[in-house]
Structures are given as C-alpha cells and as structure tokens.
C-alpha positions as CSV (number, residue, x, y, z in Angstrom):
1,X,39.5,-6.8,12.2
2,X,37.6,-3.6,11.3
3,X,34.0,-2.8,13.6
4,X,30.6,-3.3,12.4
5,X,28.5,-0.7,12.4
6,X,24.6,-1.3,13.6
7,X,21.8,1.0,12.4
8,X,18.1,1.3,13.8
9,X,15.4,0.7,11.3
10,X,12.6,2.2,11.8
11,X,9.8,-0.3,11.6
12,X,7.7,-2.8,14.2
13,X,11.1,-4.6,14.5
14,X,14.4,-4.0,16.3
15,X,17.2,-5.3,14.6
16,X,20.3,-5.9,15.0
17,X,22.9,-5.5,12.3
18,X,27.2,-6.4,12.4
19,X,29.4,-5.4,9.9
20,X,33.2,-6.9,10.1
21,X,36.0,-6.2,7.6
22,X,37.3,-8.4,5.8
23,X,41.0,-9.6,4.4
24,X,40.6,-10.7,0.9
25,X,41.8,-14.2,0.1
26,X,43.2,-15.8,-3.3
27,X,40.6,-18.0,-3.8
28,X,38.6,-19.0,-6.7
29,X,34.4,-18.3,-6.7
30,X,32.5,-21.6,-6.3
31,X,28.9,-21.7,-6.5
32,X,27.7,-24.5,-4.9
33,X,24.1,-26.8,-5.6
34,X,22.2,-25.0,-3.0
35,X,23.0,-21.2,-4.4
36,X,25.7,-20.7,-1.6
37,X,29.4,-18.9,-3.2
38,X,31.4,-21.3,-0.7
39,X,34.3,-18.5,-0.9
40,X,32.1,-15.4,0.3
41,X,30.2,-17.8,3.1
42,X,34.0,-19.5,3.9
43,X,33.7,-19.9,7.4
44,X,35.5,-18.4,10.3
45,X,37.4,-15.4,8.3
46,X,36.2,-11.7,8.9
47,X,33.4,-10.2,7.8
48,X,31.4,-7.0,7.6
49,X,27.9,-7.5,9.3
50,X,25.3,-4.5,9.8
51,X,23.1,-6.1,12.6
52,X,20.1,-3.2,12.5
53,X,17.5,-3.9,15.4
54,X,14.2,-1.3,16.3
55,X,11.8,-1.9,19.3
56,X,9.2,-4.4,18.3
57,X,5.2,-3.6,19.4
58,X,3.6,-6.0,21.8
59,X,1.1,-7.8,20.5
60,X,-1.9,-6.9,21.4
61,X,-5.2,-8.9,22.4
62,X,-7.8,-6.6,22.3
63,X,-5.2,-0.6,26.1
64,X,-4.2,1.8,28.1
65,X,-0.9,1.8,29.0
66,X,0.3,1.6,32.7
67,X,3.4,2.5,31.9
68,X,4.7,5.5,30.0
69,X,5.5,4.1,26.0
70,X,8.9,5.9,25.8
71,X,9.7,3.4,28.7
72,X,8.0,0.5,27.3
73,X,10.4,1.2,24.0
74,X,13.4,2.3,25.9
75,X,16.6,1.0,24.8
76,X,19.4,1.8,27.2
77,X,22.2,-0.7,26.2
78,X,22.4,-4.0,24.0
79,X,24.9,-7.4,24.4
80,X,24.9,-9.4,21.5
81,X,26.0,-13.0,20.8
82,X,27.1,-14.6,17.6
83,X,27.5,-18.9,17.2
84,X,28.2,-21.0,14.9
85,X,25.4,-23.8,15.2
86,X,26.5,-24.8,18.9
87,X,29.5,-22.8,19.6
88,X,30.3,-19.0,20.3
89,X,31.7,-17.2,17.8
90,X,33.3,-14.0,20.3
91,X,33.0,-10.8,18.2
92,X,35.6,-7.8,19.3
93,X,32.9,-5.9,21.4
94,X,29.4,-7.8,22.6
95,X,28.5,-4.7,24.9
96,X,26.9,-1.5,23.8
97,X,25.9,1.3,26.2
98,X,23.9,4.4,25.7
99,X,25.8,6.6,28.0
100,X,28.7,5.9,26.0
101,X,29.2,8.2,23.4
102,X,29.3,6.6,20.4
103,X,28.5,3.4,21.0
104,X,24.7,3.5,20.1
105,X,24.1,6.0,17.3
106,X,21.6,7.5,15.8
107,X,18.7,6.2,18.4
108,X,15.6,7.9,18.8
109,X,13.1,6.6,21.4
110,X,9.6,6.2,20.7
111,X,7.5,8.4,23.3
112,X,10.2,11.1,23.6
113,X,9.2,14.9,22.1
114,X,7.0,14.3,18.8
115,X,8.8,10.7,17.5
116,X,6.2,8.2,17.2
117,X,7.8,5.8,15.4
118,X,9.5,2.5,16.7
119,X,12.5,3.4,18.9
120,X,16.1,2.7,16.8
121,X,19.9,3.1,16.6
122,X,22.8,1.6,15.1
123,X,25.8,-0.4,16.6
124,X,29.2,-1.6,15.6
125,X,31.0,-4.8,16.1
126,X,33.5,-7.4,14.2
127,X,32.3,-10.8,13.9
128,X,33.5,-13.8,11.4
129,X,32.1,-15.1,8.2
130,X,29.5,-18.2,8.0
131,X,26.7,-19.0,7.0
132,X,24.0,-20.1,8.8
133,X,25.1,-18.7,12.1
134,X,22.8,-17.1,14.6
135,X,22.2,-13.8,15.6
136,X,20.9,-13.0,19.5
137,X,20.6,-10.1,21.3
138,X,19.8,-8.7,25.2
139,X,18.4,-5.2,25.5
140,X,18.7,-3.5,28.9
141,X,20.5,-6.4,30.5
142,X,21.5,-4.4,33.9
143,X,17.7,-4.0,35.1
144,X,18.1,-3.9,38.9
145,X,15.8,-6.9,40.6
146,X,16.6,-9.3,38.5
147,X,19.0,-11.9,38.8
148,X,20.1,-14.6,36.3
149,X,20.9,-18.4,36.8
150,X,22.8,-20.6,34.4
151,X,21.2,-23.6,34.2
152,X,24.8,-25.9,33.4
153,X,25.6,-25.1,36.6
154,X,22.8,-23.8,38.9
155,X,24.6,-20.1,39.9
156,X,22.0,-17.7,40.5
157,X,23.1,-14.2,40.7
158,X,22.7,-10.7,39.5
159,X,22.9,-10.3,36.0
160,X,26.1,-8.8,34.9
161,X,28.8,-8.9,31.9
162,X,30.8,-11.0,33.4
163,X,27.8,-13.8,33.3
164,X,26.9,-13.2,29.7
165,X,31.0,-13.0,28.1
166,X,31.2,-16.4,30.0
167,X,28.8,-18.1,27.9
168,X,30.2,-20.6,25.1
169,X,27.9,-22.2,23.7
170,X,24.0,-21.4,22.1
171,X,22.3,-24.1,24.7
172,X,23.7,-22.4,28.0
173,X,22.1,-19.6,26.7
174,X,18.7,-20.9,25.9
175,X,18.8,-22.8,29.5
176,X,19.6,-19.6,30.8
177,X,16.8,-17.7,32.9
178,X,16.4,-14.7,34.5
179,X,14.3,-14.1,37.9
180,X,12.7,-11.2,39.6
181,X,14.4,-11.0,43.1
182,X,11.0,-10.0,44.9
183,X,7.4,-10.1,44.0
184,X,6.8,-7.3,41.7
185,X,3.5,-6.7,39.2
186,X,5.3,-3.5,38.3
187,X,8.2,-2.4,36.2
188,X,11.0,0.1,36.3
189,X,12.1,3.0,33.7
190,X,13.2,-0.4,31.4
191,X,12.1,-3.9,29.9
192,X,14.4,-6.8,29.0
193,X,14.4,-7.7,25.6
194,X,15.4,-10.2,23.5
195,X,16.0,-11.2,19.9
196,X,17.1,-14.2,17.6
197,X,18.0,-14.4,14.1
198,X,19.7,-16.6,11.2
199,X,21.9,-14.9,9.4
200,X,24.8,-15.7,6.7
201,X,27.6,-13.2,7.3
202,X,29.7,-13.1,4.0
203,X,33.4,-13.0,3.9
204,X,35.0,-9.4,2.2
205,X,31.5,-7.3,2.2
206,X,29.1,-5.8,4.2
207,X,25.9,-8.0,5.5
208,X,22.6,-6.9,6.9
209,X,20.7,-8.8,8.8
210,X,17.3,-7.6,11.3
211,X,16.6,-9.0,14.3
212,X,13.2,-8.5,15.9
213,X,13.8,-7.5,20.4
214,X,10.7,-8.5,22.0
215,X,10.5,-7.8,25.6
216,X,9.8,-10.7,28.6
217,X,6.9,-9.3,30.0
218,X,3.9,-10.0,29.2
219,X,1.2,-6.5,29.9
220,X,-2.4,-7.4,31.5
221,X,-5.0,-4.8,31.2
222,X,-8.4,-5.3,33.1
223,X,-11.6,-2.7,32.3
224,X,-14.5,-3.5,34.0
225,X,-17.7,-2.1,34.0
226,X,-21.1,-3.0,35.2
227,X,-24.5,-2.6,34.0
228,X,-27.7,-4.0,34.0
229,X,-31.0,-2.5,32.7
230,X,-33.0,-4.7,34.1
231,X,-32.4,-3.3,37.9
232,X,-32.8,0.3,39.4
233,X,-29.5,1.9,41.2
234,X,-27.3,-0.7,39.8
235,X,-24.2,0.1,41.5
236,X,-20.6,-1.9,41.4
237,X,-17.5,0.1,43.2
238,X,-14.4,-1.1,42.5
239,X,-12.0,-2.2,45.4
240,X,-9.2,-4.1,45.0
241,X,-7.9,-6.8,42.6
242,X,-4.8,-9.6,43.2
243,X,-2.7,-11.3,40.8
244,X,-2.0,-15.1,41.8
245,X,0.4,-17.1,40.6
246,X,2.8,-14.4,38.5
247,X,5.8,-16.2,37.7
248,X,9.0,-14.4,38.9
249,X,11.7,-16.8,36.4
250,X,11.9,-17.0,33.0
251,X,13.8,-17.9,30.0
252,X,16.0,-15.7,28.1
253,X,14.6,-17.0,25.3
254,X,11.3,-17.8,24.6
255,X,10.2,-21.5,23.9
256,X,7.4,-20.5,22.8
257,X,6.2,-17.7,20.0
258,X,2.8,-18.4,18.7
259,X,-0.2,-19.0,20.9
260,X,-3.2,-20.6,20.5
261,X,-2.6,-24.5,20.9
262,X,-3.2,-26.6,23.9
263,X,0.1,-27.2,25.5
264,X,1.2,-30.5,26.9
265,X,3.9,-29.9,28.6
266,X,4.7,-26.9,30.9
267,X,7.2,-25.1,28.8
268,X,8.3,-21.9,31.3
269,X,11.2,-21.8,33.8
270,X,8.9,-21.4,36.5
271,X,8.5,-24.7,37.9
272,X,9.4,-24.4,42.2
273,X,6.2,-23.4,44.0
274,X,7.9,-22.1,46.9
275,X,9.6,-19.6,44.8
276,X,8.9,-19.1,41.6
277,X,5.7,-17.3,41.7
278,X,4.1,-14.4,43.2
279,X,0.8,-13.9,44.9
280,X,-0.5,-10.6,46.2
281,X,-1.7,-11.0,49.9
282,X,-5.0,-10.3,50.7
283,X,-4.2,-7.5,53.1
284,X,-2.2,-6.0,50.8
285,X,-4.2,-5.9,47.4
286,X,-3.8,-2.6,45.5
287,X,-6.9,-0.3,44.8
288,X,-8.3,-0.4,40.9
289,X,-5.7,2.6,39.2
290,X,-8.4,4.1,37.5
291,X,-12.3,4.3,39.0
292,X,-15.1,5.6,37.1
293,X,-18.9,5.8,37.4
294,X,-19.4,2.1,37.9
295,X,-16.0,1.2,36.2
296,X,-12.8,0.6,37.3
297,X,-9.6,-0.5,35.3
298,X,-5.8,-1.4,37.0
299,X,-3.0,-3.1,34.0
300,X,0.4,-5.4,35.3
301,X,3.2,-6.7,33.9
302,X,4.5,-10.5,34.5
303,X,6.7,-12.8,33.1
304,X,5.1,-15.4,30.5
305,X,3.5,-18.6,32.1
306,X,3.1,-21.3,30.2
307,X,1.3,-24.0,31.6
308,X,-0.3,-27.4,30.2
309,X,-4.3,-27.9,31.5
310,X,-4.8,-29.9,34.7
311,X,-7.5,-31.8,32.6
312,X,-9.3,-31.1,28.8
313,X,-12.4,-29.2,28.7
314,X,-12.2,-29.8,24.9
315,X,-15.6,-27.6,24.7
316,X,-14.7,-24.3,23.0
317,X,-18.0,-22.5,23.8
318,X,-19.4,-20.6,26.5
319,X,-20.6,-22.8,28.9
320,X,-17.0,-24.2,28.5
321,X,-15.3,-21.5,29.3
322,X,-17.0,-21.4,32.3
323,X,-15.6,-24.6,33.8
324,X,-12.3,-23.1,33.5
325,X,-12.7,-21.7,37.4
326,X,-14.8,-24.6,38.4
327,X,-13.2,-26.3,41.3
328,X,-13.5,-29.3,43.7
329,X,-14.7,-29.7,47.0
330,X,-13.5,-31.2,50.4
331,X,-15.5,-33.1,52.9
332,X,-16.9,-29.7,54.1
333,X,-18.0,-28.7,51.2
334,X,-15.4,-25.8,50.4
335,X,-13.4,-25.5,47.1
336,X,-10.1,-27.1,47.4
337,X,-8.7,-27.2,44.0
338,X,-9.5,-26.1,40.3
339,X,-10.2,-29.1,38.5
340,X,-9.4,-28.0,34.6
341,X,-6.7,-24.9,35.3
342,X,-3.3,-25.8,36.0
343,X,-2.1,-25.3,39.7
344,X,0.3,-22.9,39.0
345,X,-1.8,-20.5,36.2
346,X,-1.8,-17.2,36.7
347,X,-5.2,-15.5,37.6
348,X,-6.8,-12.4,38.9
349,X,-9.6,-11.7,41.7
350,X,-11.3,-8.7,41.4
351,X,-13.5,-7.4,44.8
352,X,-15.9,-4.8,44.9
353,X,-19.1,-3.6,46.3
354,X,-22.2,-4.6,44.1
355,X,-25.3,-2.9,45.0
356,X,-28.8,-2.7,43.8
357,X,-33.2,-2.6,43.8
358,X,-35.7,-4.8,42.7
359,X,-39.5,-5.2,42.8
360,X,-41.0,-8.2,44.6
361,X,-44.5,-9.0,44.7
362,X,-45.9,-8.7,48.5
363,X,-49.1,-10.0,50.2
364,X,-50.6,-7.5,53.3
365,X,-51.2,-10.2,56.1
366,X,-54.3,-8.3,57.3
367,X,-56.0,-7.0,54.1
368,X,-54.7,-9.5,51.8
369,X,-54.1,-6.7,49.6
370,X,-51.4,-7.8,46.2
371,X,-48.8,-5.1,45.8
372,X,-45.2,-5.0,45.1
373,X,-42.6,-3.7,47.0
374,X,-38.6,-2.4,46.5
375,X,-35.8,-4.1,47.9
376,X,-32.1,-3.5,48.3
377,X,-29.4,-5.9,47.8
378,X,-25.7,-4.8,48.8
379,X,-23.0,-7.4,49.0
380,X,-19.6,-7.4,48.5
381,X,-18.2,-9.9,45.9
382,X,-15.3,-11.2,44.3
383,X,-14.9,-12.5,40.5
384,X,-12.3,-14.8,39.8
385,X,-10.6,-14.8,36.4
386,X,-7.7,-17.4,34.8
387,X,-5.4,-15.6,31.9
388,X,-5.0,-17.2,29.0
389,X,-4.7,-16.4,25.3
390,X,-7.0,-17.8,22.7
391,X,-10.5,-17.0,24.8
392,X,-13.2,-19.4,23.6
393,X,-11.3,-20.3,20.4
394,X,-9.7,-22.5,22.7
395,X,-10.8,-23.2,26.0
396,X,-7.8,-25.5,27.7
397,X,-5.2,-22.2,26.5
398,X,-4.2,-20.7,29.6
399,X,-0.8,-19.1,28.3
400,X,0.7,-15.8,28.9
401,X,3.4,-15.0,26.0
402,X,5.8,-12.7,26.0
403,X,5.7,-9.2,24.8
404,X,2.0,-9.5,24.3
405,X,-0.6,-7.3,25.7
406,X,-3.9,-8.6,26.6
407,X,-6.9,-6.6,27.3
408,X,-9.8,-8.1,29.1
409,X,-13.2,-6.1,29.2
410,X,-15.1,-7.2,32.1
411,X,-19.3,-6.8,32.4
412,X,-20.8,-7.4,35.8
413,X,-24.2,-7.7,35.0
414,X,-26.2,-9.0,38.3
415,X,-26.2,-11.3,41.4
416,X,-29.8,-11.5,42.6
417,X,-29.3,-14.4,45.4
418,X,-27.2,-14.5,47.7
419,X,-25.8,-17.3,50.4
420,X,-23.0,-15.6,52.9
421,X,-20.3,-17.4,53.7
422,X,-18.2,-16.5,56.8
423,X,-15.5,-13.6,55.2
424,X,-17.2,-13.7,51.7
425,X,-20.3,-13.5,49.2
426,X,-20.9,-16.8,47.4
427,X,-23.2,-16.4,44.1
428,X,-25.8,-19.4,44.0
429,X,-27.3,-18.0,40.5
430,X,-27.9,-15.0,37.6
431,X,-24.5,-13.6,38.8
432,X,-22.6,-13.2,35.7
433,X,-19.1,-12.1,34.5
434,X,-18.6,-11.0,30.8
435,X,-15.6,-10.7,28.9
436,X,-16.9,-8.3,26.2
437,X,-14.7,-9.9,23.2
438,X,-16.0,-13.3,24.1
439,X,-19.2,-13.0,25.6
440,X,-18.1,-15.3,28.3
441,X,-20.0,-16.7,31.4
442,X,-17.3,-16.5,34.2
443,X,-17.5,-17.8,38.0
444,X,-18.2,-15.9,40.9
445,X,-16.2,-16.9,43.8
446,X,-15.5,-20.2,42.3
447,X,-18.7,-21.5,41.4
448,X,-20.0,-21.7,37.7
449,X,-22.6,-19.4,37.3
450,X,-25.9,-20.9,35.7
C-alpha cells in the first residue's frame, strides 16, 4: 500500500493527518440510511488518509512562561495508532522522527526566529479504510525520566517503541500511564503530548482528518504581591515556596477534558501514596524565580491531579473558599488533617518575611499624658494555597487538567496579631491572602482567617 502523507496546519490545533492508497474494487456505490457510501467506507481495504496535527495552546486561567515557548511547542517525533472500535489497525510505519530526513516535513516551531504561529509538519503513513475508527497520537514519546507501565500486565519501564508497537487493542492504551522516575517540578527541552480523534478513512481517495496534541502537564504560575495602605513600611520578601502532593503518574490519555464539576471519584493514575506523588522538602524549597519590590513570582509544571473532595463545602462564595485549607486538630491542639481537600491534592506554601509599623495609643505612667506611639511587627509567615480550577464558581473543584495553565495572583495584605508557635508564625486574625481574580480570603498557616 502506498504512504500517507501528514501536513501541519497552522492553527490552535495539531493534527494529525494519514493518507493510504488504495486498490480499486468492482463494486457497485450504495448509499446507505445514515448518508454512509458502504463501498468508499468498506472496511479493512487501503486507504489514503492525511492525518494533519499543529501544537495546541494551553488553556489558560488567567503568564509568564517558565519555560522557553519554542520548547513548550516542540515537536521532536510523533507515534501514531489507528483501531477499529477495540482493535489495532497496524499502519506500515507508526514512528516519525525529526532527525530523520524526511520523515516530518514541512515543520516550523513556534518560538524559533520570527514564526509565531502554532508549531506544524506533515507525516506519511498507510492505514486501512473504516469508518468510525480512531485516530491517536504520542508527541515526543522518548522524554528521558519517564517511564511507562501497562496496566494489563503491571510492567513498568522506560518508554520505548518496542512498548507502544506491542499494543493491540484501544483499552491497553487508555490504561496505559506514564510516570516521572524522580520528583521533578521542572521540564526538559520537550513535553509529551497527546491526541485523539474519530475519523472515517475512505477506501480509493485521500482523507483528512485533524487531531488536536495537548500536552500532560499541567503549567502553575504564582505572582504575589503585597500591599496594604493602611500600614507604614509595609514590607513582604519573598523566600521560598513548595509544591505538595505533585503527582508523578499519569494517563496517556486524559479521562478528563472539561473542568469545572465536582468530581466523585478520583479519576488520575496517581493513586499509591508512597509513590505517586512528590513533595518538596522543607530544607530544600527553591527561592521565588523572580523578586521584585515586594513581589515575588516562581511557575511549575506537574502532571494533572484529579481528585474527588474529602467532604462538600457546597458554598461557592468567599467565606467558602476559605474552608478549603481549614483543617482538624489533635488532642494537642495542632492541625492533623484538612477536613474538605482531598489528601492527596496538590498545594503550594509560600514563606516569606512580612514586616511592618503601626500607631498604638500609649498612656505615660507618670504624667498620664495620652499619646501614640510606632510599633514594628516582623514575622516570618507562611500561606498555604490548594490548586484547583473553577475558583469560587465552584468551591469543592480542586482539579488540575492537562495542558492548562493557571495563573494565581496572590495579595498579602496584613497580619496584625501574632501567636508564635515553636518553628512557625500562626495568624490568629486580619491576616489575609487574595487571589486577585477571585477576591478570595485564604488561610494562613492553616487557619481560616476571620
């Protein structure tokens, strides 16, 4: 059979398009009820397919990018799969390499000289007629740290060609997951992406069909900033900041494409809490990337987590977003547990040094004479804040998809009462936490602000 040939569109998708020849058959044209020729969609004969795919943007929620765009949109090979419902349909080549001459044409990479569009290319490849058949594809499927485990039979091992040509059917692929071999908030000079189409490849012509690649990461951004009119000198320095809880597995492909709805059921791969997540020690937090006259901003990259709430807050305001971080206490009186999050959520502390005066009105013990005086307060503190997508629009949403961006501007705007406890700061009241976009009341150090 003759090869398909793959072009990249240029537009917010990448898609993937095959193109096989075709032997013509002595059959008669039949249209059937439901508008399909039955000779042109006859299944299992070859066919010519242009799978077309381009780099899709993330999504973004409200950004500065940590990494440099031509290697956010980096395409440096592409495996693609073919079945019929259930079963593989094995075209002549699945693997397509940029080094290779030939093999990816026509690309351009968004980022590189003065192209700004979405990165593109074209591949070829012979596949068989059907209609109805799906369409998926792998981008940069040789991305060093990351290994791959099929689910059917629990191997777990770097991800390779061999791995991918042995699948046979569309369910060992969707079971299939991938995981980061170490704990890792950062990415290399490539993403993994994915896509997934329907398609009906006709028998004797050419078929296009696009197919959106959407990479597995998900990009966090944090800007925060403090101000507060109200108080002279006010002063926040930046320190550090640690992710909790980044999942290290994932699916493939995604279970889930639209945010926004309360989940109830966990619908990640990352389920084993002794190994499927990551946690930044606290001796080892990294420094804010980027600090500015009392700002600081730091972005990260993760795999999605998809978790179902612990329990509803069903209160979609402010005050119930707050209870997101609220947790419960032991016998001592410590915080053991959050009591709405799930226990596996992803979330991020920031730590810094918050610093400033205020007027107090003061008595002279001999004169009795009414004055005012200044005082300092300098503490350092720590803000604890749970990802999720919706914001307010729906509190009990803490999901991080895929290929999505979020941006979280953070206000510090005060802590005027203190209570030290042993290593840190605990705010009894007026400390409060803003996400800009939602106006939100966060907790400080696990208590709900008032």
């Amino acid at each position: 059979m003759r090869k398909l040939e793959l072009s990249y569109m240029r537009n917010i998708y990448k898609y993937l398009v095959s193109a096989v020849a075709i032997a013509a058959v002595g059959l008669a044209s039949c249209i059937t009820d439901d508008g399909i020729d039955n000779v042109r969609f006859v299944e299992g004969r070859p066919a010519q397919v242009e799978l077309t795919f381009a780099v899709e943007n993330d999504v973004d929620i409200t950004t500065r990018a940590a990494q440099d765009e031509m290697y956010e949109h980096l395409v440096q090979n592409i495996y693609v799969f073919v079945f019929n419902g259930n079963q593989r349909i094995k075209p002549d080549k699945s693997f397509f390499d940029s080094e290779v001459q030939g093999e990816i044409t026509n690309y351009e990479n968004k980022g590189v000289g003065r192209y700004t569009g979405q990165s593109h290319g074209t591949v070829t490849f012979g596949a068989l007629s059907g209609s109805g058949l799906k369409v998926c594809a792998i981008a940069n499927i040789n991305i060093s740290n990351t290994n791959v485990t099929r689910a059917d039979i629990g191997e777990e091992t770097q991800v390779d060609l061999a791995k991918l040509d042995a699948i046979t059917t569309y369910s060992q692929l969707q079971n299939m997951s991938i995981r980061l071999n170490s704990g890792n908030i950062n990415r290399g000079a490539s993403f993994m992406m994915t896509g997934e189409v329907t398609a009906n490849l006709m028998a004797d012509e050419t078929t296009e069909v696009e197919i959106p690649l959407k990479r597995a990461d998900s990009k966090i951004t944090f800007n925060v900033t403090a101000e507060n009119s109200k108080y002279a000198d006010f002063t926040f320095i930046p320190n550090s900041f640690r992710v909790v809880n980044a999942p290290l597995k994932s699916y493939i492909l995604p279970r889930v494409t639209e945010g926004g709805t309360t989940l109830t059921a966990d619908m990640d791969a990352a389920t084993d809490v002794t190994k499927d997540f990551y946690s930044i020690p606290e001796n080892s937090a990294p420094k804010f990337e980027v600090v500015g006259d009392n700002s600081g901003s730091f972005t990260f990259y993760m795999y999605e987590n998809l978790k179902k709430p612990k329990a509803l807050i069903s209160n979609n305001t402010n005050e119930g977003y707050a209870l997101r971080e609220k947790e419960n206490k032991g016998a001592d009186g410590r915080n053991t547990s959050y009591i709405y999050a799930p226990d596996n959520a992803t979330y991020v502390v920031i730590t810094g040094e918050l610093s400033y005066s205020f007027e107090e009105p003061y008595e002279d013990p001999d004169t009795h004479t009414q004055t005012t005086i200044t005082k300092w307060l300098m503490a350092d503190v720590e803000y604890v804040v749970h990802l999720g997508h919706s914001g307010v629009a729906n509190v009990d949403d803490y999901s991080t998809l895929r290929n999505h961006h979020y941006t979280y501007n953070v206000t510090i705007t005060g802590v005027d009462n203190i209570d030290v406890e042993k290593k840190a700061v605990k705010v009894i009241r007026d400390g409060q936490m803003f996400i800009i976009r939602d106006n939100v009341v966060y907790s400080v150090l696990g208590q709900v602000v008032k």
